[in-house]
C-alpha positions as CSV (number, residue, x, y, z in Angstrom):
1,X,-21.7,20.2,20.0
2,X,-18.4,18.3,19.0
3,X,-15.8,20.7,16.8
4,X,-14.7,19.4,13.7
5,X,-11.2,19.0,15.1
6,X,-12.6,17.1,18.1
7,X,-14.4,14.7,15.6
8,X,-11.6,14.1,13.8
9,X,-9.5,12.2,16.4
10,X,-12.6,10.0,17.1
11,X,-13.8,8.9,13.5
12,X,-9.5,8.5,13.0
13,X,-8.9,6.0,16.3
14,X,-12.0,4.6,15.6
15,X,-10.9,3.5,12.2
16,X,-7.8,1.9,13.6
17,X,-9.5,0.4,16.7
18,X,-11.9,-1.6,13.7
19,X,-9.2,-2.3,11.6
20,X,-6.9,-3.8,14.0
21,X,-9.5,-5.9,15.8
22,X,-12.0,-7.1,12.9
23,X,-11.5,-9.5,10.4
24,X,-11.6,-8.4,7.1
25,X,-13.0,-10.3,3.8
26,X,-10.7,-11.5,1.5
27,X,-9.9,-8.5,-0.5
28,X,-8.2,-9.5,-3.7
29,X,-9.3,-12.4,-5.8
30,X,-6.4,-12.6,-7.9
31,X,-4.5,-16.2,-7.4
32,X,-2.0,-16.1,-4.3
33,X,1.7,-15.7,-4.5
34,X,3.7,-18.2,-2.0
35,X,5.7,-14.8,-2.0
36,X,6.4,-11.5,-2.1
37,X,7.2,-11.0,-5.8
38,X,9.7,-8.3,-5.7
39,X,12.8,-9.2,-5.1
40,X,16.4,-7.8,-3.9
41,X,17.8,-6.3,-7.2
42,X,14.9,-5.6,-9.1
43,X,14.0,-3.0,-11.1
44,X,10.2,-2.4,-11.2
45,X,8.3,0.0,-14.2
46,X,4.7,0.7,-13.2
47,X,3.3,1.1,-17.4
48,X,-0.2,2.7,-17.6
49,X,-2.2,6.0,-18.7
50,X,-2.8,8.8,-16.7
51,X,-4.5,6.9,-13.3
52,X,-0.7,5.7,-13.3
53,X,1.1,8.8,-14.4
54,X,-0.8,10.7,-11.0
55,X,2.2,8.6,-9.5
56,X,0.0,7.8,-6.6
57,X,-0.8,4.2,-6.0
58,X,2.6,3.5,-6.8
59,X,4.4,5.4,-4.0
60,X,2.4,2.8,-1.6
61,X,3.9,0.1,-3.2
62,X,7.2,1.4,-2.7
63,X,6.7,2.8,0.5
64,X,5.7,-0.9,1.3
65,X,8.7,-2.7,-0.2
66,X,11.0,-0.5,1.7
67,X,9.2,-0.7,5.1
68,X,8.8,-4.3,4.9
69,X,11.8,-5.6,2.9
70,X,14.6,-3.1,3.8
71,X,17.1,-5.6,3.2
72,X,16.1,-5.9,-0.7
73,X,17.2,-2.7,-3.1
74,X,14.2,-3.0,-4.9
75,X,14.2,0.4,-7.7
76,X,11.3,1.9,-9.4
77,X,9.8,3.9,-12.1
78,X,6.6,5.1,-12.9
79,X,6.0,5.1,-16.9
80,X,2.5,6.4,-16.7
81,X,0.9,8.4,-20.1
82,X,-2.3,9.9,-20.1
83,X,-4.9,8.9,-22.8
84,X,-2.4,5.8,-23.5
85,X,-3.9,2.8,-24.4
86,X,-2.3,-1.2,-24.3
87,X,-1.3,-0.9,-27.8
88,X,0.3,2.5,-26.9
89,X,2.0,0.4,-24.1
90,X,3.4,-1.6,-26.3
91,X,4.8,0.7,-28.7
92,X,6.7,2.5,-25.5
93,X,8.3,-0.5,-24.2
94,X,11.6,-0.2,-25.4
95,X,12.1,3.6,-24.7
96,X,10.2,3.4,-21.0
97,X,10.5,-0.3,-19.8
98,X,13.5,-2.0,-21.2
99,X,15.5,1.3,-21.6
100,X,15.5,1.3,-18.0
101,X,16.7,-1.6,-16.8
102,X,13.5,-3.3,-15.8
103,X,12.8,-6.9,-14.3
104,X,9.8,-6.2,-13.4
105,X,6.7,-4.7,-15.0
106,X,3.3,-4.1,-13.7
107,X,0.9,-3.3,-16.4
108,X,-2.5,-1.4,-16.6
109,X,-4.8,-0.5,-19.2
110,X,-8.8,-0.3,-20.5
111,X,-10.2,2.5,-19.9
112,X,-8.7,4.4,-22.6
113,X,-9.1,1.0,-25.0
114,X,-12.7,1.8,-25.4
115,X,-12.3,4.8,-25.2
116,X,-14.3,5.8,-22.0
117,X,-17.1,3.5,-23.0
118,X,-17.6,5.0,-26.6
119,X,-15.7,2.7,-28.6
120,X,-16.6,-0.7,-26.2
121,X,-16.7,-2.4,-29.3
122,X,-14.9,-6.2,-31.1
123,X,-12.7,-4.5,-32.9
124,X,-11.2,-2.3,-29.7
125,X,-11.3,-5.0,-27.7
126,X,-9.5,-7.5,-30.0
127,X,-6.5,-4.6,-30.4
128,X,-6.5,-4.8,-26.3
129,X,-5.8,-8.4,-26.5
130,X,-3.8,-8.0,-29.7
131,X,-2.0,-5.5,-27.7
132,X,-1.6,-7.8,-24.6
133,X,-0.6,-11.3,-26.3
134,X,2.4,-8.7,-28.2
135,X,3.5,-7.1,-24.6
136,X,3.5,-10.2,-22.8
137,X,5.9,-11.6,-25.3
138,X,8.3,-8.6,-25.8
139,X,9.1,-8.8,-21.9
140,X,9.5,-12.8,-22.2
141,X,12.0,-11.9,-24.6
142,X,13.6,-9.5,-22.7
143,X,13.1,-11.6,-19.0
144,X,11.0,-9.3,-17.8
145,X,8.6,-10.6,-15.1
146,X,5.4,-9.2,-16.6
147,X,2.2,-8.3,-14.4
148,X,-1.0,-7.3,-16.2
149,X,-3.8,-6.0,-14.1
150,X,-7.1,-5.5,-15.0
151,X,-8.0,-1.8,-15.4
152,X,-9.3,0.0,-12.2
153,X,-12.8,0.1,-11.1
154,X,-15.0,2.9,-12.3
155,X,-17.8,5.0,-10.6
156,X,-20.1,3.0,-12.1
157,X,-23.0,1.1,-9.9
158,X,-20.6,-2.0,-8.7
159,X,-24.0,-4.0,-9.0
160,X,-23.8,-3.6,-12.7
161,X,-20.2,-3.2,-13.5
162,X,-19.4,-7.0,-12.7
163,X,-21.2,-7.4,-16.1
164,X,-19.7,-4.7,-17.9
165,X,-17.7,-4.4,-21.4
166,X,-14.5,-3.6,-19.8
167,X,-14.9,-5.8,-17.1
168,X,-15.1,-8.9,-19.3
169,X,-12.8,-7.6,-21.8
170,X,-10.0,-7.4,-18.7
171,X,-11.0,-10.9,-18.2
172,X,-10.4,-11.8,-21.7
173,X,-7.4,-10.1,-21.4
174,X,-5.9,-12.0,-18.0
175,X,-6.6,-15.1,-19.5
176,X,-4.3,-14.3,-22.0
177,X,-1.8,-13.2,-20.6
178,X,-1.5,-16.2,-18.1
179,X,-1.4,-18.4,-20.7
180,X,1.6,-16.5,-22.7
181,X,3.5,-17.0,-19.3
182,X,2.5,-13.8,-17.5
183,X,1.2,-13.0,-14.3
184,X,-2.3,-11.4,-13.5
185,X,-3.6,-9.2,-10.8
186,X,-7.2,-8.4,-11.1
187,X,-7.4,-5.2,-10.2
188,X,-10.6,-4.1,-11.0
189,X,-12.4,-6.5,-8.9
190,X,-10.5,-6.5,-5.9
191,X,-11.6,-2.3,-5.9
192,X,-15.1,-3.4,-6.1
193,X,-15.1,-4.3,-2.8
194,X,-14.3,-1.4,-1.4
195,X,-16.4,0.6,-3.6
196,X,-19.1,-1.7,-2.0
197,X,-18.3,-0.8,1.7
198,X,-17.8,2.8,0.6
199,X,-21.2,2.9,-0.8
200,X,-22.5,1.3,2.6
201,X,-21.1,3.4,5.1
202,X,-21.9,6.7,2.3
203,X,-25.7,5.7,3.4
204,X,-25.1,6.8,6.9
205,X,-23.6,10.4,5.8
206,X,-26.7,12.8,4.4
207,X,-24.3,15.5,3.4
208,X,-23.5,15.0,0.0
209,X,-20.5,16.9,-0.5
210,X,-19.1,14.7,2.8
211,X,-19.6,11.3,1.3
212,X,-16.3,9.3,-0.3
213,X,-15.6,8.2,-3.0
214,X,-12.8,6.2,-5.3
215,X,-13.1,8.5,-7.6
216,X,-12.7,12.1,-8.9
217,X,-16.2,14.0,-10.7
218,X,-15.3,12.6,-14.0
219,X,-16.0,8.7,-12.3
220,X,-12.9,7.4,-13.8
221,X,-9.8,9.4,-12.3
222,X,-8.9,7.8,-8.9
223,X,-9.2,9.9,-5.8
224,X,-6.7,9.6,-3.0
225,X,-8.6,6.7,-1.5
226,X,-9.3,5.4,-4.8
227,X,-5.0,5.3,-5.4
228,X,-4.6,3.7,-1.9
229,X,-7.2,1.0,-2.7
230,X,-5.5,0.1,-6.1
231,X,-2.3,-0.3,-4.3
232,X,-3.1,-2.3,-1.8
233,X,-5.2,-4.0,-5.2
234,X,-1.9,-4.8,-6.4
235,X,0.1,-5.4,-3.1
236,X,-2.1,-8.5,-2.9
237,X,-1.7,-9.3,-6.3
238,X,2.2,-9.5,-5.7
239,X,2.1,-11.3,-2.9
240,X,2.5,-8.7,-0.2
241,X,2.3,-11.1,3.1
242,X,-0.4,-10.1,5.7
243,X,1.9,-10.4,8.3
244,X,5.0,-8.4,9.4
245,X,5.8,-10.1,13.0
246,X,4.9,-11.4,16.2
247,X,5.9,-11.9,20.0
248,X,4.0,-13.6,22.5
249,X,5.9,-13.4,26.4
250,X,4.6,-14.9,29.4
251,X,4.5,-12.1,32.0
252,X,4.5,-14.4,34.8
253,X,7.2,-16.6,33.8
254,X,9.7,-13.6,31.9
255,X,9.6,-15.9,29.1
256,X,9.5,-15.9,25.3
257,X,7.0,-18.0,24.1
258,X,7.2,-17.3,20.4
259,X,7.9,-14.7,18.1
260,X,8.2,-14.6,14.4
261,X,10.0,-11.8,12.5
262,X,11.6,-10.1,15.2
263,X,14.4,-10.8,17.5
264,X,13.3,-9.9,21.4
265,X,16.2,-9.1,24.2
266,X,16.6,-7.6,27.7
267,X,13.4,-9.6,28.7
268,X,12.9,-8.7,32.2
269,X,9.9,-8.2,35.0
270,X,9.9,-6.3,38.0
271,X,7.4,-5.2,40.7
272,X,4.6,-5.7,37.9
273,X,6.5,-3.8,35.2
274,X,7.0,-6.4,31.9
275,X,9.9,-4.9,29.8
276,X,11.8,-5.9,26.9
277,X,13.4,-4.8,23.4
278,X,12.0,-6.1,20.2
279,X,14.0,-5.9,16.5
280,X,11.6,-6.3,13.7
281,X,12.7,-7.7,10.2
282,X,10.4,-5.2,8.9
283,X,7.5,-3.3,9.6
284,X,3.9,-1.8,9.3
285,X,3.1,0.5,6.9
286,X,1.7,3.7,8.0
287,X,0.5,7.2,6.5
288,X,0.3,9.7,9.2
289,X,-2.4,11.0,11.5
290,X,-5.3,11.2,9.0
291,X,-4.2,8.3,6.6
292,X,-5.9,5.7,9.5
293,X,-9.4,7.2,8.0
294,X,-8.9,4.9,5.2
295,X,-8.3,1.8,7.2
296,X,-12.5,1.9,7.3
297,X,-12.7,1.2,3.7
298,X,-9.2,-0.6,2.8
299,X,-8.4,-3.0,5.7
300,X,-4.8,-2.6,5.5
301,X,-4.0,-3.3,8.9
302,X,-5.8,-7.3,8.5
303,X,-4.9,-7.4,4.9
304,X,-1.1,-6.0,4.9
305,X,-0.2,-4.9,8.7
306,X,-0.5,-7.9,10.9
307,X,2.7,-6.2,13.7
308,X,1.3,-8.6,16.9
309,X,2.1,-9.0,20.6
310,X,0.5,-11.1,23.0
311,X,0.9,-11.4,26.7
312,X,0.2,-14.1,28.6
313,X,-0.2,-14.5,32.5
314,X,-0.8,-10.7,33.3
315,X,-3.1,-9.9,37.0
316,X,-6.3,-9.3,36.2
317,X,-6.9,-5.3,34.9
318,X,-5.9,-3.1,32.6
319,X,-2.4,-2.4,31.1
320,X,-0.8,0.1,29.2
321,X,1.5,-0.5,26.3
322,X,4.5,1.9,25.8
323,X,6.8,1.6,23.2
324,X,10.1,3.6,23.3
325,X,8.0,5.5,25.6
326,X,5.1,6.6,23.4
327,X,1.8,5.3,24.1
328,X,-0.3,2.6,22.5
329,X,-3.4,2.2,24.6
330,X,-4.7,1.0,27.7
331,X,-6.2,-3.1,27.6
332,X,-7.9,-5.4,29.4
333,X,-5.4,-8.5,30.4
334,X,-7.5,-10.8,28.4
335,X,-7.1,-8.8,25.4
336,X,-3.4,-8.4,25.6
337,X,-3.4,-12.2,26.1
338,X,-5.4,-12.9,23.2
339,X,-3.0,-11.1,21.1
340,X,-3.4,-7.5,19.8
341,X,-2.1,-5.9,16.0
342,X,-0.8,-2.8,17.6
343,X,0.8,-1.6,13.8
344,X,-1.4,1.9,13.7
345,X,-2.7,1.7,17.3
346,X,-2.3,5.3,19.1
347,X,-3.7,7.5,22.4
348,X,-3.6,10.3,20.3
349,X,-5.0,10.7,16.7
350,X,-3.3,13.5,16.0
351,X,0.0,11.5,16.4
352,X,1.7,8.4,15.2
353,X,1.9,5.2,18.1
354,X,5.4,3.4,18.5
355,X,8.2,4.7,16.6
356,X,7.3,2.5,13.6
357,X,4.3,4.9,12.9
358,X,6.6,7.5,12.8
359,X,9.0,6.5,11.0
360,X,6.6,5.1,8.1
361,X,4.8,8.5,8.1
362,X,9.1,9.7,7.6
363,X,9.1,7.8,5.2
364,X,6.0,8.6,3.4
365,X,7.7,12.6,3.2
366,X,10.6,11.9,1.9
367,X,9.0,9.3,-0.8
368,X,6.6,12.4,-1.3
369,X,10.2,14.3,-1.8
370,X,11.1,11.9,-4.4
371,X,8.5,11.0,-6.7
372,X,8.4,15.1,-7.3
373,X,12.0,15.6,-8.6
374,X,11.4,12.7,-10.2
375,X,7.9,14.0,-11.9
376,X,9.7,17.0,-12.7
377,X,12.2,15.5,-14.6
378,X,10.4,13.6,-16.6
379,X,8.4,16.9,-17.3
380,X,11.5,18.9,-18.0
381,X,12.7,16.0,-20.4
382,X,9.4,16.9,-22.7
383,X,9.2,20.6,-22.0
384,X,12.5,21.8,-21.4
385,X,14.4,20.3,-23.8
386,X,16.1,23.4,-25.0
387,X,16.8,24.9,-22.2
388,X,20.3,26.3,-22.3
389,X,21.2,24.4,-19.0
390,X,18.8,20.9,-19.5
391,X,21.7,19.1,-19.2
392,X,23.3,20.4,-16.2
393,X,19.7,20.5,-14.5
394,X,18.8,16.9,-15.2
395,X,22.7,15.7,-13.5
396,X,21.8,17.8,-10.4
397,X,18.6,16.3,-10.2
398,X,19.4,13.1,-10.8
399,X,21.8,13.3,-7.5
400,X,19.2,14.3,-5.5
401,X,17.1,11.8,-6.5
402,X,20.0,9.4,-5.5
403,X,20.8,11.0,-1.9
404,X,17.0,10.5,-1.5
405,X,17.0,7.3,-2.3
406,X,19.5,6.1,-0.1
407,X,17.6,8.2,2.8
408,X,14.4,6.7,1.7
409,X,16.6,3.3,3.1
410,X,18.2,4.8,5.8
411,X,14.5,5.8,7.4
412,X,12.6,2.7,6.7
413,X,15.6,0.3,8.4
414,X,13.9,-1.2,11.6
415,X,15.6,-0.1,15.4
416,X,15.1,-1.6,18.4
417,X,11.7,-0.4,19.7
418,X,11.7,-1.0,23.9
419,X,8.7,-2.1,25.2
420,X,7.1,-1.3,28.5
421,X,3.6,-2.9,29.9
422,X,2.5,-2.1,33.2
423,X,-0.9,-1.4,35.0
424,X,-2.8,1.5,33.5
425,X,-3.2,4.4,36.2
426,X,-6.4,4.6,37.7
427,X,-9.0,7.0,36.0
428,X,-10.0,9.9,38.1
């Protein structure tokens, strides 16, 4: 019988093998963006209840920007409240959105609206939209760039919930908003389809207790994957490019054919040995050794992670790929010429791939390191407030959360990553 910890790696390469090799369906349905919307200077406030005070999906988002975009100083906030409504939004712009600076504000509410379901009612509904039409035109006063998403999904039956109160009343509310001059991103739709493939590959597990879910017992509070899906949700929604960069090299020739995104030098083969070093723009998102799990569900790597390399002209066989010395797998020649997203690929589950794994999963820690000393400042600022030393204690935090922030750059900026691809030892 197979251990746990032997499964593990299996179920983990297996969700980055499918990944990085299928095609996934379109996975948001909100209008595209020409580009990323976040740009170098902004200030972005995350405004919501308590799905966005968890201060999950966010993180992603950030984690994202920085990985991708290092060259932008992109700042943000998370203004999350739980039980808040849009009209609670609203009243809490000033204090929480424009107090601090913000360009940018991405915007979700609905569940709380109607209350769970209990008030899904006219006259809730028409103080949601009320609530929207006044938000959207505070933050055109103010030149804020003003994203309203449609609430997440719930656990409801994603048959039914298409048709549902708070479904149609997001709708309602999206169409306002884009015509006061705001941007949309339909949240709540672009989940559904990954509730869907959760529920189909659920059918497969007869445990109970071991099948996922987006959600939390209460079918409304996001679970881990339930944040991850919601940010990549709203990724989309801002435009977040599929593709991070590219190289194709004729092993034959020791030639370049094209690369996009990244800068390749020291191009040189020898005795069957094609090596190089590659400087990406940016790169892949990652979440360390267990995070790939996900990719089953949310297809990050074809939606968000597109790192490529192609090589051309290789002798029949398998070849290894080695980057900075770590290794990436073992392929056929035809595969490697037909291009291959190696962004989360990995011999060992247990461990990231190339350096840009490793550095993203870096990344994700000191993030993590952030968003706490953040969270507790914001909970000393309600709780603490006569503490004899809250004002020394919220200066020493806030440099911290400064130092981190610059580290938070200073581990997401690209290296040069050499790569090595030669014949794959023999199995014995």
């Amino acid at each position: 019988m197979i251990s746990l910890r032997q499964q593990i790696p299996l179920l983990v390469l297996a969700g980055r093998l499918a990944a990085t090799v299928c095609a996934a369906t379109a996975f948001n349905s909100s209008p595209a963006r020409a580009e990323f919307a976040l740009r170098d200077g902004d200030t972005v406030v995350f405004l919501g209840d308590s799905i966005t005070a968890a201060r999950r999906y966010d993180r992603v988002i950030e984690n994202y920007t920085l990985l991708r975009f290092p060259q932008r100083r992109v700042q943000f906030h998370n203004a999350g409240k739980g039980g808040d409504t849009m009209a609670g939004g609203l009243a809490r712009l000033e204090r929480d959105v424009f107090a601090r600076g913000a360009t940018v504000a991405v915007v979700t509410f609905g569940v709380n609206d109607i209350g769970w379901g209990m008030h899904a009612d006219a006259e809730h509904k028409q103080r949601y939209l009320d609530s929207v039409r006044g938000l959207v035109a505070e933050c055109k006063k103010r030149k804020v760039r003003v994203f309203i998403c449609s609430a997440p999904v719930t656990a409801e039956d994603p048959e039914k919930s298409e048709e549902s109160f708070l479904q149609k009343m997001c709708d309602e509310g999206l169409a306002l908003a884009r015509a006061a001059g705001a941007e949309t991103i339909d949240v709540q739709r672009a989940m559904r389809a990954v509730q869907r493939r959760v529920r189909d590959l659920n059918q497969n597990v007869k445990d109970t207790a071991k099948k996922d879910s987006l959600h939390v017992a209460d079918g409304i509070h996001l679970s881990d994957l339930g944040q991850l899906a919601m940010a990549v949700a709203i990724l989309k929604g801002l435009g977040a490019p599929a593709e991070v960069s590219s190289v194709t090299v004729d092993a034959k020739a020791a030639t370049v054919l094209a690369h996009d995104g990244c800068e390749i030098s020291n191009l040189r083969a020898t005795d069957g040995t094609l090596a190089f070093d590659r400087l990406d723009a940016g790169w892949p998102i990652n979440f360390g050794a267990l995070g790939a799990l996900n990719f089953r569900y949310v297809p990050i790597p074809a939606e968000l992670n597109g790192y490529r390399l192609a090589v051309t002209n290789l002798p029949p066989g398998r070849h290894e790929v080695l980057a900075n010395g770590r290794g990436l797998g073992a392929f056929d020649a035809r595969a490697l010429a037909r291009g291959l997203n190696i962004s989360s690929l990995t011999t060992n589950a247990w461990e990231p791939g190339g350096p840009w794994d490793a550095q993203a999963t870096a990344l994700k820690m000191v993030t993590d390191a952030r968003y706490e000393i953040t969270g507790a400042q914001s909970y000393a600022g309600l709780f603490l407030t006569n503490h004899p030393r809250a004002g020394e204690l919220r200066a020493e935090s806030q440099a911290v959360v400064e130092k981190l922030d610059a580290f938070q750059r200073s581990v997401a900026k690209p290296v040069p990553i050499h790569f090595v691809i030669r014949r794959a030892p023999k199995k014995e």
